[in-house]
N, C-alpha and C positions, 0 to 999 in steps of 0.2 A: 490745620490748627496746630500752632507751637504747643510743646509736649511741655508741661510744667512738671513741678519737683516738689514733691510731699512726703515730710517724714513724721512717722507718726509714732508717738510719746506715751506710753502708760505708765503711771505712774501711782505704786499700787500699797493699798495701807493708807486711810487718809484721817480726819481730824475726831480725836479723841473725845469723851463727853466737857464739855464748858468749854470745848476749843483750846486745849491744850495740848501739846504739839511736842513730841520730842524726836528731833530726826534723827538716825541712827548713819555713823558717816560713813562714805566708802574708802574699804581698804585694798593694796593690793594691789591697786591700779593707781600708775603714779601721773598718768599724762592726762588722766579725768581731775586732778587735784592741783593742775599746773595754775590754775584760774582763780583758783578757790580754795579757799584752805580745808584742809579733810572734812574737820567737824562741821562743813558748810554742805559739802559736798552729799547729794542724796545717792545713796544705793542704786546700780544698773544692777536689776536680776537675766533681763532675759531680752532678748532681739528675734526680729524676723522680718525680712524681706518680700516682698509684692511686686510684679509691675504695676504700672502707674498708667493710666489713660487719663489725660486731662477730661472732665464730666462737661458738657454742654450747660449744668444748672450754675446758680449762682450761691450765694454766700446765707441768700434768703433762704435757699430750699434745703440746706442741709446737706449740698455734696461738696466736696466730698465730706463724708461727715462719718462719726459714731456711732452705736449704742452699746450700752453692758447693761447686757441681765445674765441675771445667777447668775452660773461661771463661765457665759459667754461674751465675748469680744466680737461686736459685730462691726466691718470695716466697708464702705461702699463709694465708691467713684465711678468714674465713667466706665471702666473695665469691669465693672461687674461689682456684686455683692458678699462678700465674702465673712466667714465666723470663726475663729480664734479661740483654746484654749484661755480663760482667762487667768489660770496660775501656771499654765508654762508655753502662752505664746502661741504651742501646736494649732496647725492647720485644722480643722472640723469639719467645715462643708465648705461649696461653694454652690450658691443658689444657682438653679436652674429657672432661667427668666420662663415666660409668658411664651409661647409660639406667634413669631410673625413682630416681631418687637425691633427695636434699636437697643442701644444700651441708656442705660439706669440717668434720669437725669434729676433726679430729686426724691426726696426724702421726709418721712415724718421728725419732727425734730428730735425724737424721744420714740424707744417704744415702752410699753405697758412693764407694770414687773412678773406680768404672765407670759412676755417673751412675741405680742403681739405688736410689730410695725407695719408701715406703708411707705411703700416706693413706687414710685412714676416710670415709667420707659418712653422713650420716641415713640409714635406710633408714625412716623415716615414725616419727612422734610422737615426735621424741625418742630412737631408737633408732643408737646411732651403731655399726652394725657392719658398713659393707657394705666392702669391705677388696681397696685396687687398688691395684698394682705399678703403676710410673712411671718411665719410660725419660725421663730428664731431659735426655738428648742432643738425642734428637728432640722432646718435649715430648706424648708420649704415652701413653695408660694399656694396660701390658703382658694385663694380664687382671683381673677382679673375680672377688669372692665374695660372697654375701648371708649372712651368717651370723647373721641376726635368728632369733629364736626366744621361748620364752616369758619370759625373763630379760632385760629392756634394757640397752644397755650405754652407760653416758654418759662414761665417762672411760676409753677404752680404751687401753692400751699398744701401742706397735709397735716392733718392732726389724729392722733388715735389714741382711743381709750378703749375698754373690756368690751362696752358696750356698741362703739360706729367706729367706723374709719370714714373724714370727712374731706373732699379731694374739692380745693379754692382756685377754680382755672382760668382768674380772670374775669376778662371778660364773656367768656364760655359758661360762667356761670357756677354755682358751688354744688356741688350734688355731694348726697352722704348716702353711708352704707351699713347695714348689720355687720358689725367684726368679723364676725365666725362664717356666716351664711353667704354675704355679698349682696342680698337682699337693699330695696331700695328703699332709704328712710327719707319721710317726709322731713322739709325744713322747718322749724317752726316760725309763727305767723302771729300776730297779734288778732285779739277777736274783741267784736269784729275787727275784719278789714276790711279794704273799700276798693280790691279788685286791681285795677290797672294804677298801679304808681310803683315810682322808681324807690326800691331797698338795694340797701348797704349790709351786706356781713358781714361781719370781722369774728376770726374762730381762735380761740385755744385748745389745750387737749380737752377740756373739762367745760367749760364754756364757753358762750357767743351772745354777741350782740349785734341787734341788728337797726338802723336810722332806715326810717321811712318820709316820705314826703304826702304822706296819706293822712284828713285832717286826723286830726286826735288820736296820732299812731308814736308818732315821736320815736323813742327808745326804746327797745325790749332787748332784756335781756335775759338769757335762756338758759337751761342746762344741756350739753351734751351728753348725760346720762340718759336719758327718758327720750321721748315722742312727742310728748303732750304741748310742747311748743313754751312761748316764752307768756306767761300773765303778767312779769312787773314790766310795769311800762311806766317812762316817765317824757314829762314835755321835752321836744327837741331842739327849740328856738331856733330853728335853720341849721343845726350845728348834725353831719355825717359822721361816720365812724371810721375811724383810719386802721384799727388796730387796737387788739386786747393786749394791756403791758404786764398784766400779772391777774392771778387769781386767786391770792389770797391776801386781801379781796380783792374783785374782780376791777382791773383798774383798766383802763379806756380812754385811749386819746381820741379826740375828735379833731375835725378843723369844720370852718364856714364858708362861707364862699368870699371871703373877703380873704381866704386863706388865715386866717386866725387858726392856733392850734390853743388845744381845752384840752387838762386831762379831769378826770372824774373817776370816783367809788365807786361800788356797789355791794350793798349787804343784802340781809334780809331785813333791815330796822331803812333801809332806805337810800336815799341817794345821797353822797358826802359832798365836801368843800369843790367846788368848780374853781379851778385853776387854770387862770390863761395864761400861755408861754410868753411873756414880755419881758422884755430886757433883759437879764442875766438870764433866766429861764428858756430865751429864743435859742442860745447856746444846744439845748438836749437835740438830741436825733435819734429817729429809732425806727433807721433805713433797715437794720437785722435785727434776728431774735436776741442778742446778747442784752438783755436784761432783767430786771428781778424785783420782783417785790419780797422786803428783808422787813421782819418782827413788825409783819401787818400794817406798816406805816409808811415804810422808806423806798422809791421807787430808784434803783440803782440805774443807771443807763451811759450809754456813750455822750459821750458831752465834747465840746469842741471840734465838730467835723470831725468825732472818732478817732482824734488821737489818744482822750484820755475818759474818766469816768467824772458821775459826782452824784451825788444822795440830796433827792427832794423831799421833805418832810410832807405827804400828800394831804397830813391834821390842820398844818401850816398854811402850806403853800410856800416856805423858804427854802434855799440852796442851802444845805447843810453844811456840804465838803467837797473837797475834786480832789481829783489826783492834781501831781504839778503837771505844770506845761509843759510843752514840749517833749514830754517822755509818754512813750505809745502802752499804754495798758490793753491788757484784753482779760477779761470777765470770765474766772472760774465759776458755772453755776452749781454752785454751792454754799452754803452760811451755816455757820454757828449761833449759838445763841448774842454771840457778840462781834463776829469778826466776818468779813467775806473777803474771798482769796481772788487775788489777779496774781497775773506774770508778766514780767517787764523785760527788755534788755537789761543782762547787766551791765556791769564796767567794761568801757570799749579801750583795745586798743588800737592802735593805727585809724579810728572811727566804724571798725568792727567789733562786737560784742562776744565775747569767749564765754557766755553763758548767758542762761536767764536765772532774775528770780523770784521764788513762789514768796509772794509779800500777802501780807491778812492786813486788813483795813479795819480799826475800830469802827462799830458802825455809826459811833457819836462823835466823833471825832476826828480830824484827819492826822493821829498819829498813825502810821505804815509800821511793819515789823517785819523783815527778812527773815523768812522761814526755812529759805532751803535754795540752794544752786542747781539748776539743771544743764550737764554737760555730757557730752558723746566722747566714747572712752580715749580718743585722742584730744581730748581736752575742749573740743571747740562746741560754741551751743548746737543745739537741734534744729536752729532756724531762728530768723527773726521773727521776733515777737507780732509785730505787724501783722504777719504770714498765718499766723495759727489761729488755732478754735480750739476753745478747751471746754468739755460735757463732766457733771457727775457721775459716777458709778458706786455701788454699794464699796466701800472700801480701797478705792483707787479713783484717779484723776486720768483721762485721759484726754490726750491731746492732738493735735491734728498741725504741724509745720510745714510751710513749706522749707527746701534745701536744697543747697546745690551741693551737695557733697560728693550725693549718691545719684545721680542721672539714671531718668527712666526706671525707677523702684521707689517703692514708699519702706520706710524701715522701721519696722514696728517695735520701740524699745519698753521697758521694764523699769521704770524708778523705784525705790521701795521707799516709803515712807510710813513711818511706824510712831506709835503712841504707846 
């Protein structure tokens, strides 16, 4: 397997109360400014180097991928799982997998802010189901499970909250778990049910919904907090569950079997406007987790085969705004009470780009505003924009590029960005 190239961006200090934003520039360093004019230019505090194993998962499961809790930086690819000072960089631990494992091919997308994730390993040829809780504090694996069986699972979903960690293997089926203990937690079910019919899951950290073909089962959707299973239930009209788009509130693409896609609400007042994806709207795609439900209404997503974004009014059912064409955005998950942050190429020269930049997008509007340049202290970006993945963290932005700079290492940099 060709060895790819990932450098990875923290970018630390992020958006002020109402989204006010003032960058402080860098000085000192003149080949980081060649690009950008100082007062553009965001603060490098700190680097660190990694090798790199290209990870067997995809772009769905989170590897190679993040998290930050408290003041750890947690970094995982194929090579293993690894934890990071998160104000100076320094090395902390480096997980000790499961006995009898592969390496790491997937990831919960997020862990808790109690420092609680889940990560997948091979369990042999290719099989990525073996499924361990991970006390990020300490840099330890809480408990495993082998759940290989006659169905392999290569892109498996994970979600965790205080309460389960819930492992989505496919075809293999979804099984969830007690956080802390490893214990097996029932699914929940509608009641009645009527035994032998085909269900649909679809999970977030916090919620799930689930399509039945069982009569008068329709939709349920459930909490991931509790046991007690899912009671709202609403008719299903033929339409399956593809995927949870956000949770607050709980938004829900379906499709049909005519392949029609629907997206849909969910409160506790009931079920909201049913939106079919036609015409402009056939545009959205939401093959990865990069999207967001923004001030309870605005479902942010990739739009145009992924090279850019754009805001569905979910009250509506209208296309609010896009990015322009042509130019590759990728989705910081994060917002303000008015603004959500992407990063773009910036100005190319020779049709290479000597930076990226952090742009905030009104959320009613498509005026953009350049926030800040991010460049590597010889001046050149971190990677194409294309290439990366960019997570929240309490007070920093961190981001995930690939590069050919630095062959066979990931470079774990420091932006400072301050308010």
């Amino acid at each position: 397997m060709a060895i790819a190239v990932v450098a990875v961006v923290v970018v630390l200090g992020l958006l002020g109360v109402g989204g006010f934003v003032y960058f402080r520039h860098q000085g000192g360093d003149a080949a980081a400014t060649r690009v950008r004019e100082p007062g553009n230019t965001l603060t490098r505090d700190w680097e660190q180097s990694v090798p790199r194993t290209q990870p067997s998962g995809t772009g769905l499961t989170g590897l190679p991928g993040l998290w930050a809790v408290n003041q750890t930086v947690v970094f995982a690819d194929g090579g293993g799982v690894r934890g990071f000072d998160g104000a100076t960089g320094a090395p902390k631990w480096t997980l000790k997998p499961p006995d009898h494992v592969g390496r790491p091919c997937a990831m919960s997308w997020r862990a808790t802010a109690n420092g609680l994730g889940a990560v997948a390993y091979d369990a042999g040829g290719g099989d990525c189901s073996v499924i361990a809780a991970v006390d990020t504090n300490a840099g330890t694996v809480l408990w495993s499970k082998n759940l290989a069986g006659g169905v392999k699972s290569s892109t498996p979903i994970l979600t965790a909250n205080d309460n389960m960690i819930t492992a989505d293997l496919g075809q293999a089926g979804v099984t969830r778990f007690d956080a802390r203990l490893g214990t097996t937690l029932p699914l929940p079910r509608p009641a009645p049910h009527s035994g032998e019919c085909t269900k649909r899951y679809a999970l977030a950290d916090y919620h799930g919904v689930m399509t039945s073909d069982c009569p008068g089962e329709g939709v349920t959707v459930f909490s991931q907090l509790d046991t007690k299973g899912g009671n709202d239930s609403y008719p299903a009209d033929g339409r399956k569950v593809l995927a949870v788009l956000g949770e607050d509130p709980v938004t829900v693409l379906f499709e049909t079997d005519s392949e029609h896609r629907w997206i849909q609400t969910f409160t506790h007042e009931g079920a909201g406007k049913l939106i079919e994806l036609t015409g402009e709207l056939e545009k959205f795609h939401f093959d990865s987790r990069c999207r967001m439900v923004a001030d309870k209404h605005l479902l942010i997503a990739e739009y145009q085969q992924t090279h850019g974004y754009a805001a569905l009014d979910l009250n509506t059912g209208r296309l609010l705004w896009r990015t322009p064409a042509g130019k590759i955005y990728r989705l910081v998950d994060d917002i303000s009470p008015d603004q959500v942050l992407f990063v773009t190429d910036g100005d190319t020269t020779g049709g290479v780009a000597g930076h990226q930049d952090l742009i905030a997008y009104d959320l009613k509007s498509d005026q953009p505003t350049v926030k800040g340049a991010l460049t590597r202290p010889d001046g050149h970006s971190p990677g194409p924009a294309a290439g990366c993945e960019f997570v929240k963290a309490p007070g920093r932005l961190l981001t995930v590029c690939e590069s050919s700079e630095q062959p066979g290492t990931n470079s774990i940099d420091s932006y400072g960005v301050y308010h």
